[in-house]
N, C-alpha and C positions, 0 to 999 in steps of 0.2 A: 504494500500500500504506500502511493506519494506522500509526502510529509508536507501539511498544509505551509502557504507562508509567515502563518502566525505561528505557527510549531515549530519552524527552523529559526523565527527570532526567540521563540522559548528555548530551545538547544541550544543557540548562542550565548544566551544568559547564561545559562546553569555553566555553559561552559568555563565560563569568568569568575562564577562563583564558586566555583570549586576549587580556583587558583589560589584560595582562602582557606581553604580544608574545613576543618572539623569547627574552625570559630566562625561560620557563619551558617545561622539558620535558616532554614525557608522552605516552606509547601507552599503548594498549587491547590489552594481554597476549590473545593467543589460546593458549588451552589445547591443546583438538581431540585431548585425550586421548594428547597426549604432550609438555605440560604438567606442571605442578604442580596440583594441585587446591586450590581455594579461595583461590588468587589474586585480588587486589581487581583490579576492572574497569578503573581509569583508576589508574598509578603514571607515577610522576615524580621531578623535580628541581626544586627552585627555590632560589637564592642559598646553595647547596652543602645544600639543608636536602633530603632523602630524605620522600617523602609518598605515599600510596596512598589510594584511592576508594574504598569497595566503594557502589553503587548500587544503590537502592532506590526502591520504589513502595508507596504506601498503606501497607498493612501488614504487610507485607511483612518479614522481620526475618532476619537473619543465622543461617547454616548452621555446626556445628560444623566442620568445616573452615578457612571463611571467619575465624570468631575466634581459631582457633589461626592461621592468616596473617598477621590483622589484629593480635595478641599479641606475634605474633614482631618483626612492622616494630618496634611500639613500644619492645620488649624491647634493640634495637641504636639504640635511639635516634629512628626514624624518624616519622613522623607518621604518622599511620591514623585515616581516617574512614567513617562510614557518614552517607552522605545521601541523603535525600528529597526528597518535593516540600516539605515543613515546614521543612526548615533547609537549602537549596540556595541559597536567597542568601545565607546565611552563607559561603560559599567563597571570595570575593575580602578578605573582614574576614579569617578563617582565614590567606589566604598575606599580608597585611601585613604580621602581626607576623614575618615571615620577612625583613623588610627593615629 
């Protein structure tokens, strides 16, 4: 089976985040409609710092929902991002400054 192009910018991630090992936490929240709705894709922890995904392809662009999610993390402080295939290798630069 093809791997969609939101799925090969979720594998780009994890691939970055792994270059972190064992101090960085993170699941892929499944919803299945008794969930939250618009929950970012990939959330975590790393070096006590709260961060969230939302994942994107092409052009693809964020759901109101998604921004009010993505609003709130920021709002308590958290990190919140939206990446693509355009700024996915910015992800490992992103959690540095977390150390």
């Amino acid at each position: 089976m093809a791997l969609t192009p939101e799925k090969k910018v979720k594998n780009a991630i994890v691939k970055q985040l792994k270059l972190f090992g064992d101090s960085v936490y993170y699941f892929f929240p499944a919803t299945g409609g008794f969930g939250r709705s618009g929950v970012p894709d990939i959330v975590g922890c790393f070096n006590g710092k709260f961060w969230a995904i939302e994942c994107k392809a092409g052009k693809n662009t964020t759901t109101a929902l998604q921004d009010r999610e993505l609003n709130a993390i920021r709002n308590a402080r958290g990190e919140a991002w939206v990446i693509n295939e355009e700024n996915v290798d910015a992800v490992a630069l992103m959690f540095r400054k977390f150390l």
